[in-house]
N, C-alpha and C positions, 0 to 999 in steps of 0.2 A: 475476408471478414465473415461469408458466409459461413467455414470452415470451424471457426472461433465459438460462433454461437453456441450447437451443440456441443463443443468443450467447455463453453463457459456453465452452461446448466448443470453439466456431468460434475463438473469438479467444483461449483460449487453447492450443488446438492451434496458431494462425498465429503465436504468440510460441515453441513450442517448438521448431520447426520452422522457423522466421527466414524472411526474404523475399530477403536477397542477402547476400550475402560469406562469409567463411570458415566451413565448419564449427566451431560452439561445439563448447569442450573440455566433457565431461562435468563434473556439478556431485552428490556423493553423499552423503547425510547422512542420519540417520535410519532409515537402508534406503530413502527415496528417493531414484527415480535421476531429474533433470531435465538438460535442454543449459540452457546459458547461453549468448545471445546475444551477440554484440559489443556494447558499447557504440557510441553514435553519435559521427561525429567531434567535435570541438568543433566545426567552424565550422558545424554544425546545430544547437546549444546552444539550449535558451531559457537568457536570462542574467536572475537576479530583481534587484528591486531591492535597494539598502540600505536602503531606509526600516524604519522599525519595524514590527511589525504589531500593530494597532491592540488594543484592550482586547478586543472583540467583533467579530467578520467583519461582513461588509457583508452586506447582504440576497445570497441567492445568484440567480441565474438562473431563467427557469422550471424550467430540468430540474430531475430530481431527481437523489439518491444513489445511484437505481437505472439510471442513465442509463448507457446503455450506449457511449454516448463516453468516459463517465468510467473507465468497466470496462477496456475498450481501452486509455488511456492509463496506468493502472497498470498493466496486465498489458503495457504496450510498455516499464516499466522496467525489467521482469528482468532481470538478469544484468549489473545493473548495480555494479559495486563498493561494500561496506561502506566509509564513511567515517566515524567519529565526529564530528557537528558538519557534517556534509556534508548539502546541499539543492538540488542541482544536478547536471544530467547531465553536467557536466565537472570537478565535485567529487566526486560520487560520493553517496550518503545514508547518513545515520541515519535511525532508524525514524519520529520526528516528523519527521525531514525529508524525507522521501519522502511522508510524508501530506499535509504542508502544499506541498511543490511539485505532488503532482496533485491536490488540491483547489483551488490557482493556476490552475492551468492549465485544469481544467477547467470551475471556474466564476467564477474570479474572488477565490474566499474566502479571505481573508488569516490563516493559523491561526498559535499560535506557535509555537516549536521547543522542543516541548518535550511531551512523552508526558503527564504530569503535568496542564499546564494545557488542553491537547486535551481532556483530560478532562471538561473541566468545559463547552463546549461542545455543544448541540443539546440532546437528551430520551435519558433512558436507555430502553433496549430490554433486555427479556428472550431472555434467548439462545435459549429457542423461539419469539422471533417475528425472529431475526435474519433481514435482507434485505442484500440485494449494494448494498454502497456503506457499507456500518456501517464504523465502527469499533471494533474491537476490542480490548481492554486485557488486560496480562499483568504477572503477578508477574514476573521476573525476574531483578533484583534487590535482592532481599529488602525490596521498597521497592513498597509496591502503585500502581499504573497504573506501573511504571518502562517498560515496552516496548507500542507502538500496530502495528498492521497495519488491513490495508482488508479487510473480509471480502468473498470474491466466489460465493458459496450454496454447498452443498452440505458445509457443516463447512470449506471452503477459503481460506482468505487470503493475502495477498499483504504481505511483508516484510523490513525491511532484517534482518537478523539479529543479527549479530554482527561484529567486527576477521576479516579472512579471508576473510570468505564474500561472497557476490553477493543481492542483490535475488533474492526466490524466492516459492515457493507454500508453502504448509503446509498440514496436516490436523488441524485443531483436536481430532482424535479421539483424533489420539495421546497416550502418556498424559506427553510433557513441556506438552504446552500443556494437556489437559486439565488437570490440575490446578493451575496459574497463571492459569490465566483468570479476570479479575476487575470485566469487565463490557463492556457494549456500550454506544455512543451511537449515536444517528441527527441528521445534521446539516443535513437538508432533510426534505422531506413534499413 
């Protein structure tokens, strides 16, 4: 975990901070203030398939959930537009759709779309032993596990939020997510 830390700052400073093109318009919420990247063109798109996804994922990879490729690539979706029903960098995401497209991506694992049945995949973890790569579950509405994010250490996750808003980080401290928080999974070892 110590390991993680200094990657987690590195790469999420290189997401704040962008690597080329227009300065992001500021993104303010909370009292925090983050840039939101550009989106990437479409013709950079990963495109998923239509098939279903399957009852249980497929074995994953060696890496783990703490892999910090995987960290990287959620934290390169920021700022990317809320869609409902969205799982794709040229559709935009919801919140199980952005977990199941980087968990696609980075390991191959085919999750469903949907907060709810996320759920019920990998082992529960107690939020004092949460590690970067969990996922995370939230009341939201009024409907327990209704909202998923990736947790990435330090009380911080990464998620679609809501109709309006972009791909983002949070601080699980605050006291909207503290109190709707209603559990973690861990989906590798």
């Amino acid at each position: 975990m110590q390991f993680l830390k200094p990657m987690f700052f590195v790469a999420f400073s290189a997401v704040l901070t962008g690597c080329a093109g227009p300065t992001p318009a500021p993104v303010e919420e909370a009292g925090l203030r983050t840039s939101a990247p550009a989106p990437a063109p479409a013709s950079n798109a990963r495109r998923e398939s239509p098939a279903r996804a399957p009852a249980t994922p497929p074995a994953p990879s060696t890496q783990t959930t703490r892999s910090p490729d995987m960290l990287l690539h959620a934290l390169s979706m920021a700022g990317f537009t809320y869609t409902r029903g969205g799982k794709s960098v040229t559709s935009g995401f919801d919140c199980s759709g952005l977990v199941a497209f980087v968990f696609q991506q980075a390991f191959g694992m085919k999750l469903p779309h949907n907060a709810r049945a996320q759920s019920e995949f990998g082992r529960p973890v107690d939020k004092s032993q949460l590690e970067a790569g969990d996922l995370v579950f939230f009341n939201t509405l009024k409907q327990p596990y209704s909202h998923v994010g990736i947790y990435l250490g330090d009380d911080r996750f990464i998620h679609a939020p809501k109709p309006g808003a972009v791909v983002r980080t949070e601080n699980m401290r605050l006291a909207y997510w503290h109190t709707r928080f209603d559990g973690a999974r861990r989906l590798t070892d």
